[in-house]
C-alpha positions in Angstrom: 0.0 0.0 0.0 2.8 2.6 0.8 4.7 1.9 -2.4 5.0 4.8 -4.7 3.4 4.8 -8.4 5.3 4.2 -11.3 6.6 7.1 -13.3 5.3 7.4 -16.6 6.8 7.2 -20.1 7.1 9.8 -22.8 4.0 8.4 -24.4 1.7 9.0 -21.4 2.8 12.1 -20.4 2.8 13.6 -24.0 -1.3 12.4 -24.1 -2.3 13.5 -20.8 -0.3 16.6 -21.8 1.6 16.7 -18.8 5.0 19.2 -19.3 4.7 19.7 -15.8 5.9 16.5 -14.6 8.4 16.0 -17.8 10.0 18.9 -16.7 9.9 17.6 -13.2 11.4 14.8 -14.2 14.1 16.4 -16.0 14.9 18.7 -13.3 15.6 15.7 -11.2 17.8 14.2 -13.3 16.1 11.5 -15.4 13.2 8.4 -14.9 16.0 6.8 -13.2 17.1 9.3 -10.4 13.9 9.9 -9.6 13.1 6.2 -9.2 16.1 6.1 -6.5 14.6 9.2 -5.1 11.0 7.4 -4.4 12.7 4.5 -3.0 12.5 2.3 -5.8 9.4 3.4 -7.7 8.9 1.3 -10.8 9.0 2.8 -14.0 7.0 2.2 -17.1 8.5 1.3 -20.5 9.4 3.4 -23.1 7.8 1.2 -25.8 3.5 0.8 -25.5 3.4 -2.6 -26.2 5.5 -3.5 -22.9 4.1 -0.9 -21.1 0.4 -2.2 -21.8 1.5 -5.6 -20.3 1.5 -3.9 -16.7 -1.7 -3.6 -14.9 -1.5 -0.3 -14.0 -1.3 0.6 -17.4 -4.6 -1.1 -18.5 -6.3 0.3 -16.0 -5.3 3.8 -17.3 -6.2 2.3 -21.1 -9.7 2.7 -20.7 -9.6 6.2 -19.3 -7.2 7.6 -22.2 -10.4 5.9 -24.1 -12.8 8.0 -22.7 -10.5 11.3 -23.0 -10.5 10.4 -27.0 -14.0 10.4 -27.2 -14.6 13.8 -25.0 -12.3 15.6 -27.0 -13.6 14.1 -30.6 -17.0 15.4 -29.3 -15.9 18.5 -27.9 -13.9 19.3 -31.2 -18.2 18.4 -33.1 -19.8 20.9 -31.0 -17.4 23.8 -31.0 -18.2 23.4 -35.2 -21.7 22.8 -35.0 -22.4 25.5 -32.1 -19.7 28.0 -33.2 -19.8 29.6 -29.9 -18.0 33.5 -29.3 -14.3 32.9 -29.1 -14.5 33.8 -25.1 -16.3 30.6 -24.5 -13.4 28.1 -26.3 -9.9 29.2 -25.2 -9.5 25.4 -24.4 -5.7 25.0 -22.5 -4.7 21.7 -22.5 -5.5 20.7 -18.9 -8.8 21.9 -19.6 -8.9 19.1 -21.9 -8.0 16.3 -19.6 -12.0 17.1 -17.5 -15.0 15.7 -19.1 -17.5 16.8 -20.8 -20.0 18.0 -18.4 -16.8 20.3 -16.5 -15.8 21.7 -20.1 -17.6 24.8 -19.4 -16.8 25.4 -15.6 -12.8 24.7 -16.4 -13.0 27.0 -18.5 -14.4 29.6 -16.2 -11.7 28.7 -13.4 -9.3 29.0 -15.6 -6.2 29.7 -12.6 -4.3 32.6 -14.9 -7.1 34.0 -17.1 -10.6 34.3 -14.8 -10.2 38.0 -13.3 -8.7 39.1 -16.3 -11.2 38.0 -19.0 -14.0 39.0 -16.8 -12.4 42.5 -16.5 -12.0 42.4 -20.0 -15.8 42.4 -20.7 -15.9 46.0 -19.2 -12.9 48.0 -21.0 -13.7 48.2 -24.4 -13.8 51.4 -24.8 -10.0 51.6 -23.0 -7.4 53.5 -24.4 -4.3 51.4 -24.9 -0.6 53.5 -24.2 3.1 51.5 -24.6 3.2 52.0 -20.7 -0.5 50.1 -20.6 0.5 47.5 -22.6 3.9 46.5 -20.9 2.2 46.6 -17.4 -0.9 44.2 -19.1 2.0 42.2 -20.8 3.6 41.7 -17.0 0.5 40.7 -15.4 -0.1 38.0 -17.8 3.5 36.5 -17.7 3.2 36.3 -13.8 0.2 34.5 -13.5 1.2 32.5 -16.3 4.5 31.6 -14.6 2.1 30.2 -11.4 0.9 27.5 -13.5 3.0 26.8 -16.6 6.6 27.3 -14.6 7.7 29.3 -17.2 9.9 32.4 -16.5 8.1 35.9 -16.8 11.2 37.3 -18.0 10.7 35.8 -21.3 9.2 37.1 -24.1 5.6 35.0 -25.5 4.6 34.4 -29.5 1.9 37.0 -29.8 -0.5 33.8 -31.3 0.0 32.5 -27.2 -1.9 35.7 -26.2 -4.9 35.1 -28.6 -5.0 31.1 -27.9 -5.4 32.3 -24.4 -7.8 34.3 -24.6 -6.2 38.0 -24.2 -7.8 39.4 -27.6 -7.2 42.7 -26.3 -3.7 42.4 -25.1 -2.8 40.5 -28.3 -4.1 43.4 -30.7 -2.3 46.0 -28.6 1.4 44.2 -28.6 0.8 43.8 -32.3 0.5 47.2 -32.9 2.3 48.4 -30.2 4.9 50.6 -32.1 1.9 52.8 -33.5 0.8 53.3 -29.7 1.3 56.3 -27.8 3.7 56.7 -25.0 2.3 59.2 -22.0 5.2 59.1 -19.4 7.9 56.1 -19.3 8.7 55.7 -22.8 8.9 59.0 -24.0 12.1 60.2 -22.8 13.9 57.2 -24.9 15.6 57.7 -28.1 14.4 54.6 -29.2 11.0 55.1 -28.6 10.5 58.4 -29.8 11.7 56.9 -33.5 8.7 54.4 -33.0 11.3 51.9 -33.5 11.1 50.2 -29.8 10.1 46.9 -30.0 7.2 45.1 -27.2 10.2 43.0 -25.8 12.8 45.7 -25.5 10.3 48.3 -24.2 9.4 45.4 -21.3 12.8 44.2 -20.7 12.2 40.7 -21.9 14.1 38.0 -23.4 12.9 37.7 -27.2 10.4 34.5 -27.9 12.8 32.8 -30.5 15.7 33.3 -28.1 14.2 31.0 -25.6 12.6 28.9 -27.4 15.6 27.9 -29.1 16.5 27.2 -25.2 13.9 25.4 -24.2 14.1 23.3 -27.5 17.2 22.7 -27.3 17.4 21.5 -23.6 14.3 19.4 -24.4 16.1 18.1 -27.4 18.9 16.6 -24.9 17.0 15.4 -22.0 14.5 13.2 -24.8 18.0 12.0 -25.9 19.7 11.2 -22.9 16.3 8.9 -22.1 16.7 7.2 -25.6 19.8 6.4 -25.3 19.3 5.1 -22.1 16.1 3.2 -23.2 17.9 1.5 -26.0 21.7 1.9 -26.2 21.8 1.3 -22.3 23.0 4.6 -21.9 26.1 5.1 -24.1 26.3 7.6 -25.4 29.5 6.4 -28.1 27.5 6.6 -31.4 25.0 9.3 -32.2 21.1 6.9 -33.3 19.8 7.4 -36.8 16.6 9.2 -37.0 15.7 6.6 -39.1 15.9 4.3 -36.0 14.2 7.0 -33.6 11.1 6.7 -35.6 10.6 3.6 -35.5 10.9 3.1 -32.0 8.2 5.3 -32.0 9.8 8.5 -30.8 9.2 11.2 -34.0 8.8 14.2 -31.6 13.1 13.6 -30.7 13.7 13.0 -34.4 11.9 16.1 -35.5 14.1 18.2 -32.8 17.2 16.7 -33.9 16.1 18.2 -37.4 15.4 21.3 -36.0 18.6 21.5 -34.5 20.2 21.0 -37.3 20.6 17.4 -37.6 22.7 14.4 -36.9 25.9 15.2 -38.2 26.0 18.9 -36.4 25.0 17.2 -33.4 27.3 14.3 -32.9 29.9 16.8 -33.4 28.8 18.9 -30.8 28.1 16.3 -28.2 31.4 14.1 -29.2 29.4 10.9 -30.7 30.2 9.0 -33.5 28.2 8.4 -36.2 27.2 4.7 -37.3 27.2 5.2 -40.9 30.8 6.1 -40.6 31.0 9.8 -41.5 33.7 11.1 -40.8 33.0 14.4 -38.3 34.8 17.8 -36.8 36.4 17.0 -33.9 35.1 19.8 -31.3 36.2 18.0 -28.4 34.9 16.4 -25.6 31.0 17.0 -24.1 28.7 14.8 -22.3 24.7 15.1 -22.6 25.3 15.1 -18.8 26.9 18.2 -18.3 24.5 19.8 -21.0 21.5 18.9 -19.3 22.5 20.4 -16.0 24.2 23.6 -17.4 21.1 24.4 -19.3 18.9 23.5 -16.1 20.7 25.9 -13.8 20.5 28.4 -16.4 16.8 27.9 -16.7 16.6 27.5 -12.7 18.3 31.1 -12.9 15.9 32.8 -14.9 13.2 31.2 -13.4 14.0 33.5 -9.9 14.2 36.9 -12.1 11.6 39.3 -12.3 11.5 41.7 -15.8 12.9 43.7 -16.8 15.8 42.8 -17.4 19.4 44.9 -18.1 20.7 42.6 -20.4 17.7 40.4 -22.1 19.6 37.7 -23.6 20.3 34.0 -22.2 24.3 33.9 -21.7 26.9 31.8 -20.4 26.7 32.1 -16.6 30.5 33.3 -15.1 32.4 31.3 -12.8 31.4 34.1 -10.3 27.9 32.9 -11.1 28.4 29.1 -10.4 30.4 29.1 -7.4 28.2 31.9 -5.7 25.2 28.8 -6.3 27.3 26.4 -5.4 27.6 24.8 -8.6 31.6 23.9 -8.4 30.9 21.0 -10.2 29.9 22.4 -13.4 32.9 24.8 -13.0 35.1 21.8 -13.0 33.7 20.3 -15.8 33.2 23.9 -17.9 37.1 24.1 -17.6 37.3 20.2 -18.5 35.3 20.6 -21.7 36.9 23.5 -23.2 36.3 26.3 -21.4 33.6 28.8 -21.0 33.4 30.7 -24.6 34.0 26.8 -26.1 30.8 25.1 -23.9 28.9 28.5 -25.0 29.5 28.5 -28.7 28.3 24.5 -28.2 25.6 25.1 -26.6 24.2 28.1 -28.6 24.5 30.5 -25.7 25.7 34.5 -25.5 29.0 34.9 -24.6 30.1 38.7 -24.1 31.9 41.7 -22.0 28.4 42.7 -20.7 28.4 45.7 -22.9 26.8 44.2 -25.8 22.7 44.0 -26.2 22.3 46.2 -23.0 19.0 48.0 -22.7 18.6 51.2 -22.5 18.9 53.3 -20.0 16.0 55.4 -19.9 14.0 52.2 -20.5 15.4 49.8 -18.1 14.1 52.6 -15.3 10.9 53.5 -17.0 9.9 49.4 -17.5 10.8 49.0 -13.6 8.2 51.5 -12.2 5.8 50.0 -14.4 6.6 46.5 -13.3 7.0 47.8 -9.5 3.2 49.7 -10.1 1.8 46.3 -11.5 -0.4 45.7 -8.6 -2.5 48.8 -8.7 -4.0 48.3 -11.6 -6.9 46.1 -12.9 -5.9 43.6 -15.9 -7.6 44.3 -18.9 
């Protein structure tokens, strides 16, 4: 009775759409070290046809059954009914309840309830850059509460409107045609209209990170296929030819993105099985990747916008050791050094005088982040 349940596979937690625990997971250190952590837990295979022979598993089956059918029907009445775009801003834990909570979910949505309801009553608000940033700030801390994402980082303007923030996502859009009352109005920059949402709120920009977040997801899918099939070795580099059909497209389609096998056995010093011969960029362990780009992501995660220097950079030794992170300092040195590790792992490296933010902005976007509270979302 007191023994822990068994921690999922990719497949499960990709349909129940839970990032949350993958990321968890990661965090931790892998399926594995979070096994040892729960004393043992058992943990389910990577391939569905061994992981249905567990009984755990097929009692889950029927469920996942159920789900199918409550989102195929959900999907028939949002095209029959066609109801106001309010009313089917869906998230996807929304779509894990059943039919008969769709509509209550939806209204306790945790981020979006006070703000959509306040939303109803401003339409005929006028929208200023200092408006906008201070809007843009309330959404990214509430939507930090329940998608652990950092608020210092920029969002795709299409993650506003699936959301449900119509409003906010027609003002960032035209947000260099806004007016600026107070903050912005002493900047260079913004004067020319050429400030930018991001820049104006201090923010990392969305392809920046999501280049991080791909990439980090990238390695942590591959440290777990390795381990599922190559017992961890990480000597040769698999074939993406091999990675889908084992069932795992989503890593092949990241190694793609990334820009394939080739580029990335050289970077992670793996061989390649059909014998190409590759650049020799040194040594690099999926490891040491992993954690780097998890205490990076750990760092951010603790930062409040704006930000000085928005960009995602190597951290300093300074950095490490003041987190007590000697172990990463050890191995930085050991794998080439800092500018080496950051050209490798697609991060900034700089004298801190490049990509700085303005001045003028910098102060004007902290006021309006420190005033956040006294004002109503919209």
């Amino acid at each position: 009775p007191n023994q822990p349940p068994p921690i999922p596979n990719e497949y499960l937690l990709n349909f129940f759409k839970r990032n949350d625990l993958r990321w968890g997971i990661a965090q931790l250190g892998g399926r594995e070290a979070v096994s040892h952590l729960l004393d043992g837990a058992g943990i389910i295979p990577g391939k569905w046809k061994d992981a249905t022979d567990l009984q755990i598993v097929k009692h889950v089956i029927p469920r996942m059954q159920q789900l199918k059918r409550v989102e195929s029907n959900q999907r028939k009445l949002t095209t029959l009914l066609k109801p106001p775009l309010e009313t089917t801003n869906l998230t996807m834990k929304e779509l894990q309840g059943n039919e008969s909570s769709l509509i209550s979910s939806v209204q306790n949505h945790p981020a979006s309830v006070d703000l959509k309801e306040n939303t109803r009553n401003s339409m005929t608000e006028f929208w200023t850059k200092e408006r906008v940033v201070q809007q843009l700030y309330l959404y990214l801390e509430s939507y930090k509460k329940y998608k652990h994402r950092p608020s210092v980082w920029m969002p795709q303007l299409a993650e506003l409107s699936h959301e449900g923030y119509s409003k906010l996502f027609n003002a960032c859009s035209r947000f260099k045609k806004l007016p600026s009352v107070s903050v912005f109005s002493d900047s260079p920059t913004s004067s020319e209209n050429k400030i930018t949402i991001d820049c104006a709120a201090g923010l990392v920009p969305f392809k920046e990170w999501r280049f991080f977040e791909s990439q980090l997801q990238l390695f942590v899918e591959l440290k777990q296929y390795l381990q599922l099939y190559r017992n961890g070795s990480e000597e040769y580099f698999p074939e993406p030819t091999e990675i889908i059909a084992n069932g795992h497209g989503e890593l092949a389609l990241l190694i793609q993105k990334h820009g394939g096998k080739v580029l990335l056995a050289q970077k992670l010093d793996m061989r390649l099985s059909s014998g190409i011969d590759k650049l020799v960029w040194g040594p690099m362990t999926l490891d040491f990747a992993i954690q780097l780009l998890h205490f990076i992501r750990s760092q951010f995660l603790q930062m409040t916008p704006p930000l000085l220097y928005p960009i995602i950079c190597m951290p300093s030794e300074k950095d490490l050791i003041r987190c007590g992170r000697e172990d990463l300092v050890c191995q930085v040195v050991e794998f080439g050094g800092y500018e080496n590790v950051a050209r490798r792992l697609g991060l900034a490296y700089f004298d801190g005088k490049s990509r700085k933010l303005d001045e003028a902005v910098f102060r004007g976007a902290r006021s309006l982040w420190k005033g956040r509270k006294g004002i109503a979302p919209s």
